[in-house]
LUMFI-431863 format. One line per field, with one value per residue (C-alpha): residue number from 0; residue in one letter; x, y, z. Coordinates in pm, 1 decimal. Example, Ala and Ser with C-alpha at 12.3 -4.5 7.8 and 13.67 -1.06 7.14 Angstrom:
BEGIN
pos: [0 / 1];
code: [A / S];
c1: [1230.0 / 1367.0];
c2: [-450.0 / -106.0];
c3: [780.0 / 714.0];
END
This chain:
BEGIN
pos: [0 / 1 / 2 / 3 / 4 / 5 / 6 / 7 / 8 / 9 / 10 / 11 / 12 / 13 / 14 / 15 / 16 / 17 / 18 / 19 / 20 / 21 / 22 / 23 / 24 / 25 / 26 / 27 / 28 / 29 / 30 / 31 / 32 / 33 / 34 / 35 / 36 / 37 / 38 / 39 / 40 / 41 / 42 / 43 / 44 / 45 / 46 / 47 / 48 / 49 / 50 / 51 / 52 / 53 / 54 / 55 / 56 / 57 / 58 / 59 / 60 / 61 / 62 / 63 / 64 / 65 / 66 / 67 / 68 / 69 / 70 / 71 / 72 / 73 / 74 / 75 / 76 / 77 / 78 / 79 / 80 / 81 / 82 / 83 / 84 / 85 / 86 / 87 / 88 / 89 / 90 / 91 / 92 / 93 / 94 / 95 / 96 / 97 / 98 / 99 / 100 / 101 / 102 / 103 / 104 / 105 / 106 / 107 / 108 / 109 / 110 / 111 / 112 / 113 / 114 / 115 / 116 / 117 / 118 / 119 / 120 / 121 / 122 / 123 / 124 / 125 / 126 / 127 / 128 / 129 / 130 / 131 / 132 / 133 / 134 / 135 / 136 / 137 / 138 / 139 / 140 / 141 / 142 / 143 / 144];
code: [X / X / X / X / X / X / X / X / X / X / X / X / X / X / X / X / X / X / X / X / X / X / X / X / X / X / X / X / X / X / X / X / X / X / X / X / X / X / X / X / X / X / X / X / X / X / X / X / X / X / X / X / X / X / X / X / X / X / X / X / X / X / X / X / X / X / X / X / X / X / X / X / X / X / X / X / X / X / X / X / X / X / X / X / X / X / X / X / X / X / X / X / X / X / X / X / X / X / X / X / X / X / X / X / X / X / X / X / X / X / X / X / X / X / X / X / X / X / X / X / X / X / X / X / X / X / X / X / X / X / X / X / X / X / X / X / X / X / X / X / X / X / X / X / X];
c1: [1512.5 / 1714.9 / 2107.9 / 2129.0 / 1841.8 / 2071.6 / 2380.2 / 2261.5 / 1931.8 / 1694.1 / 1853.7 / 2229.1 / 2110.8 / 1955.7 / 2294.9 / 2490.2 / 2248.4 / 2287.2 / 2652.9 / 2626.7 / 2434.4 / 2721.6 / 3007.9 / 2832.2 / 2817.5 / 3180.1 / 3258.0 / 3006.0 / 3115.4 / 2829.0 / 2897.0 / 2650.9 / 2640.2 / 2580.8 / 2524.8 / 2505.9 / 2379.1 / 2580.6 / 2764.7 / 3037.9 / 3191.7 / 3558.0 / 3430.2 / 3618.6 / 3432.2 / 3125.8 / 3125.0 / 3198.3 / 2888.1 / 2666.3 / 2857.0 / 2715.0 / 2385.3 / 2326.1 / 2431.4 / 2724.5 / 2944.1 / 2639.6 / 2731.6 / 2829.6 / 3188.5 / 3247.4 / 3342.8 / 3078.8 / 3261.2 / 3052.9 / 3089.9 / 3025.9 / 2965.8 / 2894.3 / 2783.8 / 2814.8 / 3158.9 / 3278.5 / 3420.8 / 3458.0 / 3566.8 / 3565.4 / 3520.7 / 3561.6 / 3463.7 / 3744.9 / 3668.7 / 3869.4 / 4085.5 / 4251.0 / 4362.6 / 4418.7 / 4691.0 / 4715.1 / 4681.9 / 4377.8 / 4152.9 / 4395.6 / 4355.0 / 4003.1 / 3899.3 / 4189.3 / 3940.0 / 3683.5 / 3849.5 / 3925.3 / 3610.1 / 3501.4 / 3731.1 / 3537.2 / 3179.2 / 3143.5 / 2985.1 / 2820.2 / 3070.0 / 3290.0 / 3091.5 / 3003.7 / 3378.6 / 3489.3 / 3229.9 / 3303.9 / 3692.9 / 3582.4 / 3456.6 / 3701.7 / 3935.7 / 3722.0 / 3699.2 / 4066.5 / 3961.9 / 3584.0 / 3487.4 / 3121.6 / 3009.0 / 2674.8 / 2501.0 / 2563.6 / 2290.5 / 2247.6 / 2299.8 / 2232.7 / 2002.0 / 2186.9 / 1993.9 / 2162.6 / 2073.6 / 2075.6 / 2059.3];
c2: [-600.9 / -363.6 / -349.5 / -131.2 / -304.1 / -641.9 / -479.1 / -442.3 / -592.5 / -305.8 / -459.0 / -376.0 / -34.9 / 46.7 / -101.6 / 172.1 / 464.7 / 337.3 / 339.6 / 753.6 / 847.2 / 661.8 / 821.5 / 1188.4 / 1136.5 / 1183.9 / 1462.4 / 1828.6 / 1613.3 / 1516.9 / 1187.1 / 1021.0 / 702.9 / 696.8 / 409.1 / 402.9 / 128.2 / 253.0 / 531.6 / 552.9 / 886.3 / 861.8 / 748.1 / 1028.1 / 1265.6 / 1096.4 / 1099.3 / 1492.9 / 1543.1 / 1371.5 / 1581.4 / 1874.9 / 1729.8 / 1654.4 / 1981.3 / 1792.8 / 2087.6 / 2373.6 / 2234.5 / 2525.8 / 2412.6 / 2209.7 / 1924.4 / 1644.9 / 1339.0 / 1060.2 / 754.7 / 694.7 / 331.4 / 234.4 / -92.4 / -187.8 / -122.0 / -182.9 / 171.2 / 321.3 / 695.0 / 887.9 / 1268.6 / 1509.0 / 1880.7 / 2132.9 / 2235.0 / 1917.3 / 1900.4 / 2228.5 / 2094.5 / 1704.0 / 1529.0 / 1471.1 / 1083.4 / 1145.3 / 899.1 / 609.8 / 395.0 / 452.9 / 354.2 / 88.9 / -107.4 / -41.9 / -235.4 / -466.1 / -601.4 / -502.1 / -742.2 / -1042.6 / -912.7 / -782.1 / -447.7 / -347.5 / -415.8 / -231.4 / 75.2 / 45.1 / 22.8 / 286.8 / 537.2 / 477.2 / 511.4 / 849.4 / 954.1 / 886.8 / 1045.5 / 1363.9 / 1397.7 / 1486.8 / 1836.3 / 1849.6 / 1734.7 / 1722.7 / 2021.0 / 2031.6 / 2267.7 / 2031.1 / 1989.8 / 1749.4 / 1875.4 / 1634.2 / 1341.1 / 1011.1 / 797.3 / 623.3 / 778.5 / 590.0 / 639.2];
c3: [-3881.0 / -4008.3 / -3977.6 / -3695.1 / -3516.3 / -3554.6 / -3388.3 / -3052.6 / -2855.2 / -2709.3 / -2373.7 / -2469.9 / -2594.4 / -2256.7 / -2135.0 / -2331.9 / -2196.5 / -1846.8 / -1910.6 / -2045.2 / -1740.2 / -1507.1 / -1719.1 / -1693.6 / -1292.3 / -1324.1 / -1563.8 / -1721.6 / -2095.3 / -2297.5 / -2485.4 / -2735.7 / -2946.2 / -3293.1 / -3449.6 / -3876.5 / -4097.9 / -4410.2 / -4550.3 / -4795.5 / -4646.6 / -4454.4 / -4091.2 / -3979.5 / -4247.1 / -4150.6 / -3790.1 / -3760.4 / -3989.4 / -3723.4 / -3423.5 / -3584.1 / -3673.0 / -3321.3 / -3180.6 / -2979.2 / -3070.6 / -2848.5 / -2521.9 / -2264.2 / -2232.7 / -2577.4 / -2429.6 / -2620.3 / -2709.4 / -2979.2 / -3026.1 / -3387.1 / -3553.9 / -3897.8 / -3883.9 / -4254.3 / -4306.3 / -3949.4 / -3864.8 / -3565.5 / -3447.9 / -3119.5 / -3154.9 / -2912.6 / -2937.6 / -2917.3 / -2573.2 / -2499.3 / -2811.3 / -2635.5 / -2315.7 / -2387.3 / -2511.0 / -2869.2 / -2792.1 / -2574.4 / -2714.0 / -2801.7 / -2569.3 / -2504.5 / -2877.6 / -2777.2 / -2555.5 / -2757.9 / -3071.6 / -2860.5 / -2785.7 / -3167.6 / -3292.9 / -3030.6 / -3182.9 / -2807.2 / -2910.8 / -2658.2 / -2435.0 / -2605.2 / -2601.3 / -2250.5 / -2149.6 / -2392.4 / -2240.3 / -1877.4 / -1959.2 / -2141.2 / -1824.4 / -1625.5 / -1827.5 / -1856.6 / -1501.6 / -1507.1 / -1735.1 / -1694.4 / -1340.9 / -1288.9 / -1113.1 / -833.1 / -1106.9 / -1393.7 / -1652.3 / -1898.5 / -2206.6 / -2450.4 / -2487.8 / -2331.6 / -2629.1 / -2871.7 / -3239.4 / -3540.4 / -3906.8];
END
């Protein structure tokens, strides 16, 4: 298996996805998971490479938000897309990537994620409430590399 397989059972990535689709019920944000075996780049570097490579940064209203994990060197970074940046509060994300870390730290990842992403909802509901003509506009899976 490889390192990314080992992270999280096929059962706590459907988990995750579940957890996207309940999160986007609240809010028109797009959030995704990323989840990296290795790579030596600054996580923060890093994770706004795979934004763009996943087109998080095309959505109508800018407002994705990914979760980005690099498994090998146990980093962790939530970026959001500057339709949020604008209107947020500098400390946005604290205390969502708080909870996170804190069930990082008890090997509780996808628990973590799960709660992180829900509380990312909720807190985009505030800015971005979900809308009746809502699409989805990015994939809810979990992409790897």
């Amino acid at each position: 298996m490889s390192v990314t397989e080992d992270f999280l059972t096929t059962l706590e990535e459907q988990e995750i996805v579940d957890a996207i689709q309940t999160a986007e019920k609240n809010t028109s944000g797009e959030i995704r998971v990323h989840i990296e075996a290795q790579n030596e780049k600054p996580p923060f570097e890093r994770a706004q490479e795979v934004f763009f490579s996943l087109n998080m940064n095309m959505t109508l209203a800018r407002n994705g938000v990914l979760f980005y994990v690099n498994v090998s060197n146990k980093s962790f970074v939530i970026l959001g897309d500057e339709g949020i940046n604008k209107v947020v509060e500098s400390d946005f994300w604290d205390c969502t990537k708080d909870i996170v870390l804190e069930h990082f730290k008890e090997k509780k990842f996808k628990d973590g994620l799960v709660a992180g992403i829900l509380r990312a909802g909720e807190r985009l509901k505030a800015y971005f409430p979900f809308q009746a003509d809502d699409t989805n506009e990015l994939p809810n899976e979990i992409s790897k590399s």
